[in-house]
N, C-alpha and C positions, 0 to 999 in steps of 0.2 A: 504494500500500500504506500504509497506518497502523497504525502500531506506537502504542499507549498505555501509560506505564508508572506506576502508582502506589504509592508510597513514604511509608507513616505518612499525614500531612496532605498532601503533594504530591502532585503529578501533573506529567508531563509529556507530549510527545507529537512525533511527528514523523509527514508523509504528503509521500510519493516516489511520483514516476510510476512504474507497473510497469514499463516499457520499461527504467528506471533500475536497477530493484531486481534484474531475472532479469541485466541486463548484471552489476551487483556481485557477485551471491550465485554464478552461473555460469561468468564469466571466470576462467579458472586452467587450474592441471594435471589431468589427468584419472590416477588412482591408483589401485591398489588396495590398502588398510592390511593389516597383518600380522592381524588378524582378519578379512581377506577381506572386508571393505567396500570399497566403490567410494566415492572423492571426487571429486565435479567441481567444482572450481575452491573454494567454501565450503561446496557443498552435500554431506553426507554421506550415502550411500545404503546401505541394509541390511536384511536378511531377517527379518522380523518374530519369527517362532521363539516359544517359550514357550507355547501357547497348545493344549496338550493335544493334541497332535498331529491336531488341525482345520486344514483346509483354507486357513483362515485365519491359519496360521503359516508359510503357504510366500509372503502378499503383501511387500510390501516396504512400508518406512519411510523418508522424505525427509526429512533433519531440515536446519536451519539456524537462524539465531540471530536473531531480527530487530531485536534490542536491540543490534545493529552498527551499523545504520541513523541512532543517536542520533550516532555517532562522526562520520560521512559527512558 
């Protein structure tokens, strides 16, 4: 995975094997928050919604941060 981040005149950049990246983003608790999202481990999952009540508002959204990956 390759994460790029540019900042003004900088830039940085970090690439992690995927094998690395699903073990960090996915290893954890698995939860459900008080808005009824599901967390696995960093990864936070959720019902798309907003979207004029199209068919399209019932998929779901995987979000995570990959600007962690700089920390790693």
């Amino acid at each position: 995975m390759l994460v790029a981040q540019k900042v003004e005149n900088s830039a940085r950049w970090v690439l992690k094997p995927m094998n690395f990246c699903v073990n960090y983003f996915g290893n954890g608790k698995v939860e459900i928050t008080k808005q009824g999202n599901i967390k696995i481990g960093r990864i936070t999952m959720q019902r798309k919604g907003g979207d004029g009540g199209r068919k399209t508002a019932q998929m779901l959204q995987f979000k995570l941060n990959p600007a962690e990956l700089f920390e790693v």
